[in-house]
N, C-alpha and C positions, 0 to 999 in steps of 0.2 A: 825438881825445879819446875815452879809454875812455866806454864806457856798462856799467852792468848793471841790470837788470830782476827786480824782486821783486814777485811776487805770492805775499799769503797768503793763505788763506782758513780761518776761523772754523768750527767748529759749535759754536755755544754753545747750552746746553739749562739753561731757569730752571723753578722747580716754586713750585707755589703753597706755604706753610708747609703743611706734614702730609701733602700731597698733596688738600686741598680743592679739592672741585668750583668755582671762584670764576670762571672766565673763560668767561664764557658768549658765545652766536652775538652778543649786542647790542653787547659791549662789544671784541670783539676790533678792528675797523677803528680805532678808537678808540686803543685799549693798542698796534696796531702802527703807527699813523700816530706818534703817541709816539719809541717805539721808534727807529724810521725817524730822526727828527731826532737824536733823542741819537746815534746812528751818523752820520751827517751831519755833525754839529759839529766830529766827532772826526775828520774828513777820513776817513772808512771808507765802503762802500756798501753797503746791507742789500740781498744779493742776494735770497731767498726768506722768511719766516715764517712760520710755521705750527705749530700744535698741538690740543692737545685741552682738556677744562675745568681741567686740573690740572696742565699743564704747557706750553713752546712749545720750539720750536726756531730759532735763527737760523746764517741762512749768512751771514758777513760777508766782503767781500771789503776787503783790507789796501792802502795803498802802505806804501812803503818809508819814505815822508817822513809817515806818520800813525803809525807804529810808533819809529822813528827822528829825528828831528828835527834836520838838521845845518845 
């Protein structure tokens, strides 16, 4: 039986409106624990997150069957 193997991986980068200061040290564990499940639900894995007070970055790592659905 054939097999093929799909990995993708994400950078996605969100910015607060205007680029406001909004995401401060308090609240990040918080907005990525968040994060973290809505990737989770979607069958995806949030490999890394991280950013600054006005914007983040996410590495998400993809299957085939979260992207594709057969």
């Amino acid at each position: 039986m054939p097999q093929s193997i799909v990995k993708m991986l994400a950078h996605i980068v969100f910015s607060t409106k205007n680029r406001a200061d909004l995401i401060h040290p308090g609240i990040e564990d918080d907005l990525f624990g968040y994060i973290h499940g809505v990737v989770k639900n979607n069958d995806a894995k949030l490999i890394i997150a991280n950013g600054t007070t006005n914007h983040i970055h996410l590495l998400v790592s993809y299957q085939r069957k979260s992207i594709f659905p057969i």
